[in-house]
N, C-alpha and C positions, 0 to 999 in steps of 0.2 A: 340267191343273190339277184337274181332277173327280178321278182317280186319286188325285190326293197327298190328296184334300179326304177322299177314302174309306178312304185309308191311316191319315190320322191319326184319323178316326173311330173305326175299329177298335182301334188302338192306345191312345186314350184310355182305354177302360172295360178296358185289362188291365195298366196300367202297364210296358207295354213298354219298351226302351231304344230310343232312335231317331237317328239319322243324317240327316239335313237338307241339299243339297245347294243352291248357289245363287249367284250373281253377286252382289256385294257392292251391300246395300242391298236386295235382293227382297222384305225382311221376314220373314226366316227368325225372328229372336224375334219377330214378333206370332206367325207360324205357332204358333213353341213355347207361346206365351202362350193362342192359343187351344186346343191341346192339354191344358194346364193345366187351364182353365177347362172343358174339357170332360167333364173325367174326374168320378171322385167324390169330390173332395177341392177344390174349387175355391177353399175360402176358406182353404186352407193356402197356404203362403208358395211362390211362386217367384223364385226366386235365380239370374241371370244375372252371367256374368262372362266378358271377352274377352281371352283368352286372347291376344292379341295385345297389346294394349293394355299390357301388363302387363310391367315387366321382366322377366327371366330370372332373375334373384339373387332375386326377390321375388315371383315365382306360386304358390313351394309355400306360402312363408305365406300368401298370400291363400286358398289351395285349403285347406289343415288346419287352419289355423290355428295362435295359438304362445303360450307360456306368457312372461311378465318375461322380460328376460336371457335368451331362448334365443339371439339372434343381435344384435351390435351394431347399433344403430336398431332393435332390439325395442320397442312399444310398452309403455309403462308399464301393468304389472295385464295384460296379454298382449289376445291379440285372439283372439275368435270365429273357425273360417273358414267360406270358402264352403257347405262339404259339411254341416259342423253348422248352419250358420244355415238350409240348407234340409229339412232333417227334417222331414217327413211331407208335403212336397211336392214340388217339383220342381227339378231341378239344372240350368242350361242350361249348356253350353261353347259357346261361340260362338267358332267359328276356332281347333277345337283341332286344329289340324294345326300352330300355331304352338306349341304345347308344348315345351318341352326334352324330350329323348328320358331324362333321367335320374328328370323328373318325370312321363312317361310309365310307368317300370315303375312308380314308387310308385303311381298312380292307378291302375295294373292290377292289382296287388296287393289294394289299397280294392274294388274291383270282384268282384274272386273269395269276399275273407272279409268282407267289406262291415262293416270295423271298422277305425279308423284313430286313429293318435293323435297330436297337433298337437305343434310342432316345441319340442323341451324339454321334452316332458313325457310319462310314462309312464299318464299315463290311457288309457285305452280308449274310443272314442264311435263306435256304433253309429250306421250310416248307412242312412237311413230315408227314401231321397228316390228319384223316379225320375231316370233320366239322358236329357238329351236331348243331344245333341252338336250342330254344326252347320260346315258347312268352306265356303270358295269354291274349294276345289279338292277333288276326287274321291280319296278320302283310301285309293282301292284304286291308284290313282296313288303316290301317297306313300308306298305299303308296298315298291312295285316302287324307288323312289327311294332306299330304306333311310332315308329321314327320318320314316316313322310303325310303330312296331310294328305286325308283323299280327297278334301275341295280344291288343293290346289294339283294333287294328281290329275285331276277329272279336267279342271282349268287347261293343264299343258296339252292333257293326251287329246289330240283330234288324231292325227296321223302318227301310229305307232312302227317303227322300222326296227327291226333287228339286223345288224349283221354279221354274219359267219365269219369263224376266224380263218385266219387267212390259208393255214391248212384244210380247211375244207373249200377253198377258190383256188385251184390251184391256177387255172382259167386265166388269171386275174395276176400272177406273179410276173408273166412277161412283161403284159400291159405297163402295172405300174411300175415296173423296175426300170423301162424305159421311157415314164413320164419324169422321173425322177433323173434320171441320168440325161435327161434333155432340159431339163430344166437346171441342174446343178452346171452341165455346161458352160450354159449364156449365162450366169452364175460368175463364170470362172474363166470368162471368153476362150472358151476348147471349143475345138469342132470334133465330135466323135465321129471317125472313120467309121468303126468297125467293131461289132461286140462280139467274139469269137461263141458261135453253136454248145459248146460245153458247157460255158458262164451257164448261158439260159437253161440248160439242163441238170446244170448244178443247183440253182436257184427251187427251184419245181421238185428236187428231189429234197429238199432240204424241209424240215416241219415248221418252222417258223415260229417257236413259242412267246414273241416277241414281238407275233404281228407284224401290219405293215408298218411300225414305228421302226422294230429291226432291221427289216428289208430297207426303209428309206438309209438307215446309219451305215449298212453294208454297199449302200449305192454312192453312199458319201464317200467313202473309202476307195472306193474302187476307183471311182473319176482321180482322186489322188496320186493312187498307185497307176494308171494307165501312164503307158508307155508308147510315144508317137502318136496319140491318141483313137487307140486301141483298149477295148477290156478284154481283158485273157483273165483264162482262169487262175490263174497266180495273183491278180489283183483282190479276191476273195480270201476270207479269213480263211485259217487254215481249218475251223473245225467244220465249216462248209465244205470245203474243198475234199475232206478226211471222208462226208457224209455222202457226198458226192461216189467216191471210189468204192465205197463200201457198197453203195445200190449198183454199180458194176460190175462187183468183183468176178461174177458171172460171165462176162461177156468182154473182161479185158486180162492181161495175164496178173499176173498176184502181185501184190504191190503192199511190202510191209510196211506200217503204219509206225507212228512212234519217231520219226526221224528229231533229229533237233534243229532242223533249218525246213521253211517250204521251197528253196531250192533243190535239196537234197530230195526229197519226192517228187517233185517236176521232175528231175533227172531220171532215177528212177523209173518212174513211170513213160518218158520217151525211150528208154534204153529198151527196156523190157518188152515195148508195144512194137519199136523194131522189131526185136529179135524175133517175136511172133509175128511178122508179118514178112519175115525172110528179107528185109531188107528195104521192101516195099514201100515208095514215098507215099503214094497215092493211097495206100492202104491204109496205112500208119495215120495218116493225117485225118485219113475218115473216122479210123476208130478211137483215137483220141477226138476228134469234132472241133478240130480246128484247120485252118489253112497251108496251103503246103509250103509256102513264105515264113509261117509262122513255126512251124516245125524245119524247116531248114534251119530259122535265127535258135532255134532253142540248139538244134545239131550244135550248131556252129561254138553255141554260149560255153555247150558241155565238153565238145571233143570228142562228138562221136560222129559215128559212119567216115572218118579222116582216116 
């Protein structure tokens, strides 16, 4: 991760083209996005668009854009496209290995005379944006498959970045869990007090098959569930929280799984960390890894140690 961190470093202050490689959801566009930001144009426009996502009869309009009447369901007074709307900043293709191979040579063409003109119409519009690309398959794969051109592989690739999926950064799980819950905040005008030490251990123990796309959705949730604006671990799905106890189960007392509420395991789980702690506030509170306020309000919730 430090390599790809040094890669796009570099490549920011010279408006490189870049290649992005990655397991669906890693966050290859935040990657892009801080790429963007880091260069020396940050308050110009970045223009992402997923080339998957997109039909096949309708990317090149979204890519050039198109004038009235160029094509039936033309918009009325025509549409902007991608490539103009991001002039003098940054162009992202995210999953361009799903491109039609027809729409392939047109955007090689754009690439070489970096002048393009939107569909029905004979204007000219100079392209003024860097290019970032971004695939979840290895798109020197895809040249040998005959489903990606290598002229316009060769075109994209100056700076090639891969990155690890977010099970192998584990480094990286605090970081963004709290870029993300700072940002969903001012969002949502909260001021987050306090993220209780177990969340973040929870988070780190958990595989993430889902990348950080999952992590951002469990960080959405959580600022919802937070109470007094607090994350405790209860604001967490239960099957985190379930993965969480299980990489404990060693070092806390037993804690049967299966329940049909995740109050019913909170409780649970503070009753029993009691009892093994003889009664011990300070104890209790450590080895569950939250606060002794916070472990009093739980006492209180369930009707224990009264």
């Amino acid at each position: 991760m430090r390599q790809a961190i040094d890669f796009a470093r570099r490549a920011s202050r010279l408006a490189s083209r870049i290649i992005i490689y990655g397991e669906s959801g890693t966050g290859k566009e935040l990657f892009a996005q801080a790429i963007h930001n880091a260069g020396s144009n940050p308050e110009r426009p970045f223009v992402g668009i997923s080339c998957a996502a997109i039909p096949n009869d309708l990317i090149e309009a979204e890519l050039f854009g198109h004038e009235e009447g160029a094509f039936t369901g033309a918009r009325k007074g025509g549409q902007k496209g991608r490539l103009e709307a991001a002039n003098g900043g940054t162009l992202f293709l995210d999953e361009v290995n799903s491109l039609p191979l027809s729409v392939q040579a047109k955007l090689l063409r754009v690439l070489q005379e970096m002048v393009f003109s939107p569909l029905g119409s004979n204007r000219l519009v100079r392209l003024d944006a860097r290019v970032i690309a971004a695939g979840n398959v290895n798109l020197a794969n895809e040249v040998q498959a005959g489903t990606f051109r290598s002229d316009l592989y060769y075109r994209l690739n100056v700076v090639e970045i891969e990155l690890p999926p977010l099970r192998e950064r584990k480094g990286d799980v605090e970081l963004l869990a709290k870029m993300f819950w700072r940002n969903l905040c001012k969002e949502m005008g909260m001021t987050l007090a306090t993220i209780e030490p177990a969340v973040i251990e929870a988070l780190k123990a958990y595989p993430w098959p889902g990348n950080v796309r999952e992590l951002q959705n469990v960080c959405e949730r959580a600022c919802i569930l937070a109470d007094g604006n607090s994350i405790r671990l209860d604001c967490l799905p239960r099957h985190i929280f379930e993965q969480h106890e299980n990489v404990l189960v060693d070092a806390k007392p037993h804690i049967p799984l299966g329940h049909t509420s995740m109050d019913d395991l909170c409780e649970d789980l503070v009753r029993k960390t009691l009892e093994a702690s003889g009664g011990n506030i300070s104890k209790a509170s450590e080895t569950l890894g939250i606060a002794r306020t916070t472990l009093y309000r739980k006492m209180k919730k369930y009707g224990l140690g009264q």
